[in-house]
N, C-alpha and C positions, 0 to 999 in steps of 0.2 A: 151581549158580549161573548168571544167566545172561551167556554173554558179553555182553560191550562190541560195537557198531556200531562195523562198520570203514567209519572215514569215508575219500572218495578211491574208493572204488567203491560197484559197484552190490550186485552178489552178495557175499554173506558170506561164502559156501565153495563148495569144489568139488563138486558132487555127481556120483552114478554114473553114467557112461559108459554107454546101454541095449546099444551095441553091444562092451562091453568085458568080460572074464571079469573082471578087476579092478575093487576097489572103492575109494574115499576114506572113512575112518577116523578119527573123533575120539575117543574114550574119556575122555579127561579135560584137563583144560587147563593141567596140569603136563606138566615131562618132553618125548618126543619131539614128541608132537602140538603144543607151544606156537608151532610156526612156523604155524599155520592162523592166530594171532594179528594177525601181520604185514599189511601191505597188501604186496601183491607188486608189485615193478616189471615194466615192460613188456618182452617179451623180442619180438624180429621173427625169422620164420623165414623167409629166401627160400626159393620154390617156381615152378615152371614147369610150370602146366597148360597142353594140350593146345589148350582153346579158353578163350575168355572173354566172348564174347556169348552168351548166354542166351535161348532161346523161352521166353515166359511163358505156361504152359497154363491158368492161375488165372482164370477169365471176370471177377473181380472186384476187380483191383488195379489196374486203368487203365492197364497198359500192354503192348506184344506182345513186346520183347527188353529183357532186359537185360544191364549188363555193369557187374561190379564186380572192381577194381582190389583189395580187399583180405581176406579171409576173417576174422572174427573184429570187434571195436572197442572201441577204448582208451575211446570215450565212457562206455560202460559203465550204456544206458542197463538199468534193471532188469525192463522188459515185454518186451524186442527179441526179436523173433518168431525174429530169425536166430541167437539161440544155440542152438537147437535142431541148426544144420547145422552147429556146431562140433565134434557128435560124430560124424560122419563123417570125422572127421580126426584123431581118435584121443583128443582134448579132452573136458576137460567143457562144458556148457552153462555152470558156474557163473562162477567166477574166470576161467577158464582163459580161455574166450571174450573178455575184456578185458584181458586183461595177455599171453597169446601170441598174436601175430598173425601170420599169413602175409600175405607180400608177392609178391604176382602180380607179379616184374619184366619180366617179357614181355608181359605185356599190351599194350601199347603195339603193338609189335610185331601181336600177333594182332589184335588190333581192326582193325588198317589192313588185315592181309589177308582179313579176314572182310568190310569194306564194300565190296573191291575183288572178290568175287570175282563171275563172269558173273553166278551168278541174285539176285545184291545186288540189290535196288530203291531203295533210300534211306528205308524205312521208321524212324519215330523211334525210337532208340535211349533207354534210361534209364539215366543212371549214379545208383547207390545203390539197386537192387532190393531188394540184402540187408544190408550194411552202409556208412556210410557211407562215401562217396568222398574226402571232405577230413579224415578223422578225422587227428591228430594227426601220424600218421607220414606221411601228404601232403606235409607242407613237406618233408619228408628225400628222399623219392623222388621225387616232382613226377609218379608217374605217371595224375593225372584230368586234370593241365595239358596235360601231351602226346597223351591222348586227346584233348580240345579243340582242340589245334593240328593234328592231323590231321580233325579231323570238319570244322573251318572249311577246311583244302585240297580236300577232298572236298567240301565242301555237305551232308555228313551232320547230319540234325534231330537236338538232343539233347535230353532232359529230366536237370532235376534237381534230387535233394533233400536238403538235409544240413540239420546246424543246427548249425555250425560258422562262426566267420566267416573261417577261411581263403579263404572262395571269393573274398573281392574282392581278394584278391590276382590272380587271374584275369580281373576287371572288361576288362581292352584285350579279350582275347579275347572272353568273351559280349559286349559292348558291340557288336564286330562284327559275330558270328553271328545277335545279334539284329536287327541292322538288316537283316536279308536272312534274318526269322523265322526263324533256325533252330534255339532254343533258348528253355526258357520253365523258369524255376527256382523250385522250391518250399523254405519256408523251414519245418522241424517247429516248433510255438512251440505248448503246452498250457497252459503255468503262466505268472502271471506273477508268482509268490512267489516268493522266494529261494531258503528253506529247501527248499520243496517242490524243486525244479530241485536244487541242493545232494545231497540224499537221492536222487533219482529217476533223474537224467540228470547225475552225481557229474562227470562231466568235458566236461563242453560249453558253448558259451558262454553266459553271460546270458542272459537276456532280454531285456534293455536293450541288449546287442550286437547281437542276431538281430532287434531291432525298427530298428536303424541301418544291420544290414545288408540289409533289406529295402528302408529311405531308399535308399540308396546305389543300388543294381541300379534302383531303378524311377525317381530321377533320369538316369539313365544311358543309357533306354530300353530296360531290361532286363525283359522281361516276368515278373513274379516275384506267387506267394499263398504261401498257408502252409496247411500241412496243423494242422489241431487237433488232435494224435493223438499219443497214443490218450487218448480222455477216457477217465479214471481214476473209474465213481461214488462218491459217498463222499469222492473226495480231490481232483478238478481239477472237475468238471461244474459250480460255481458261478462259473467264471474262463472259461468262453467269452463271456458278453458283452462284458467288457473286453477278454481277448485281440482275438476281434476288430475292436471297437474301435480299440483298438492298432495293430492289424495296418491295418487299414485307412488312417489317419491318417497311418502309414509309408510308405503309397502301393500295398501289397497289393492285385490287382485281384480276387482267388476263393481263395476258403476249399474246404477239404475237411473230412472228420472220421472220424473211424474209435472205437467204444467197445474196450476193453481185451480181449483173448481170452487166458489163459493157457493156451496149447496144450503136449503132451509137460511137459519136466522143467521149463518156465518154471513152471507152476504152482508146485512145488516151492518154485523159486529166490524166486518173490516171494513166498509166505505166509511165510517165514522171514524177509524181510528185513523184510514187513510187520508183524509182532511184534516186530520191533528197530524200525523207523524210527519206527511210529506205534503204540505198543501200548494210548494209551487209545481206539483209536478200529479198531483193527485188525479187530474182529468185524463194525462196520459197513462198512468199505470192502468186506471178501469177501464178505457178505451180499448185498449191495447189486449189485457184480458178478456176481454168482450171479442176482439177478433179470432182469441183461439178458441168460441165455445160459439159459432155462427151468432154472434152478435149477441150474445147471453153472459151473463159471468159462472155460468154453470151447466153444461150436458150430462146426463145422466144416462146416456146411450152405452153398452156396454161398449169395450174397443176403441170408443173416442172420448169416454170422459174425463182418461188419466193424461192422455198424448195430446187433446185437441184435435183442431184441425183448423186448415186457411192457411194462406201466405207466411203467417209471423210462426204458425206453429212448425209447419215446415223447416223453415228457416234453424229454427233452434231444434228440431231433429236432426239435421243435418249438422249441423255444428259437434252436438253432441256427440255423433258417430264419430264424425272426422278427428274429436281431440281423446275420444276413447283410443282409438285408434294409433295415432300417435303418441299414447302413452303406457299402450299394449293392456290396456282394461279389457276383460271379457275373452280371453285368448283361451281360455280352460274354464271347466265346468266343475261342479262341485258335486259329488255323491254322498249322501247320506248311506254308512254300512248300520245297514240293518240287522245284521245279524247279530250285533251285542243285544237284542233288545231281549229283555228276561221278567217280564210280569212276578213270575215268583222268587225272586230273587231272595225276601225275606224268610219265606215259608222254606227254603232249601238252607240258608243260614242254620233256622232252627232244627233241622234233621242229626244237624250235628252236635247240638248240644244236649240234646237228651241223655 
């Protein structure tokens, strides 16, 4: 029989660890295995890595470092590329990825000493490479606000991208940084259905939030777009015109877009969940994604594995131009002024108080 959809996440289960001799086990849905039933609450593990800015070697994610503050995410959306690096931490990609999270408490810490040190340039930093920055346990820890409060001491340029509306609790800080260009934020917004968001991306904000908090940042002088991504074919690719739409009318000045790639055990984690969330339509959605990766649900090729390629992929390139277009997305460019950037910033403080 088939289980029930655990609603409140993304992943339905845990699955196997590639680098774990152990495996997770369901046999039957009596008995010991009926806690897989459960939704699991969210468990936080402090951890103190080493470093936490990031080179990005990837010639195709738009940015050269980044630096995240938390491993794992409560959002729990069900494509997220980053559960894959959950199993380098002993985790599964599945559950585990959203309900145990590490929390980087030093970060803070390391960031400052990473922009401060000699061969620092002031290059733009991105928070939320891998998971988001303001996910949930943000508000408990505060550690993407005090990266902030150090990047604006420094003149360190930041990018960013969540789809949380925690960030405007942060609004004084980017409000500043941006008035002396040093920060331009991206807002993720694919669907603007309920249910779809609901099922997809089980713990993040609205739509209708993410579209208020885009108002907000771009009343503010907050340079802020939204990323479209990842269009889901089959399931979101008819809700880019409106999104952007939307998005625009919220004061969003550039769109981005990225097609679905189910790379490593993601594959896994969504064909199951897509048999539970959506089962009359489940055959077309994976079909369909299989057409924009040459009959794969994933390319790994640089240049085609964000965009696709085929008939269907085209097709939603083209779209996508045409209603940016019409909605005047992408008309101006964004510069990061580097010249506030000031590594000593505290050591020149102190000259004065002596």
């Amino acid at each position: 029989m088939e289980k029930d959809f655990i609603s409140g996440r993304g992943a339905q289960q845990n699955i196997h660890n590639i680098f774990s001799r152990l495996s997770y086990s369901q046999d039957h849905v009596e008995g010991i295995d009926d806690w897989e039933q459960d939704v699991p609450n969210t468990q936080f593990t402090i951890i103190h890595p080493k470093t936490i800015v990031n080179k990005v070697t990837s010639p195709d994610v738009g940015m050269q470092y980044s630096a995240n503050p938390y491993q794992g995410c409560e959002h729990g959306c069900i494509y997220c590329y980053a559960r894959n690096s959950h199993q380098y931490w002993g985790y599964s990609a599945g559950l585990d990825f959203e309900s145990k999270i590490l929390v980087k408490t030093n970060s803070p810490k390391l960031f400052k000493e990473f922009i401060t040190k000699k061969s620092w340039d002031g290059t733009p930093i991105s928070l939320s490479g891998n998971t988001d920055c303001y996910q949930p346990l943000e508000r408990k820890f505060k550690l993407t606000q005090a990266i902030l409060k150090i990047s604006l001491e420094h003149g360190q340029p930041i990018g960013l991208i969540t789809k949380n509306s925690l960030i405007l609790r942060d609004i004084d800080i980017l409000t500043e940084m941006a008035s002396k260009n040093l920060c331009i934020v991206f807002i993720s917004l694919n669907s603007l259905t309920k249910e779809t968001r609901s099922k997809m991306e089980p713990r993040t904000a609205t739509a209708q939030q993410r579209l208020k908090v885009i108002e907000t940042l771009s009343k503010n002088g907050i340079p802020v777009g939204i990323m479209c991504a990842p269009i889901i074919p089959g399931l979101t690719d008819h809700e880019v015109p409106n999104v952007l739409k939307a998005a625009a009318e919220a004061g969003a000045k550039w769109a981005g877009y990225t097609i679905v790639r189910l790379n490593g055990e993601i594959s896994k984690i969504f064909e199951e969940w897509l048999w539970k969330a959506y089962p009359d339509r489940a055959n077309k959605i994976w079909h369909s994604i299989q057409s924009c990766h040459e009959g794969k649900v994933n390319n790994s090729e640089f240049g085609n594995r964000m965009k696709g390629s085929g008939h269907l992929a085209s097709i939603i390139k083209d779209s996508f131009r045409l209603h940016c277009k019409k909605n005047k997305l992408n008309t101006t460019s964004f510069e990061y002024d580097l010249s506030h950037f000031n590594k000593n910033f505290n050591t020149q403080l102190k000259l004065f108080n002596l």
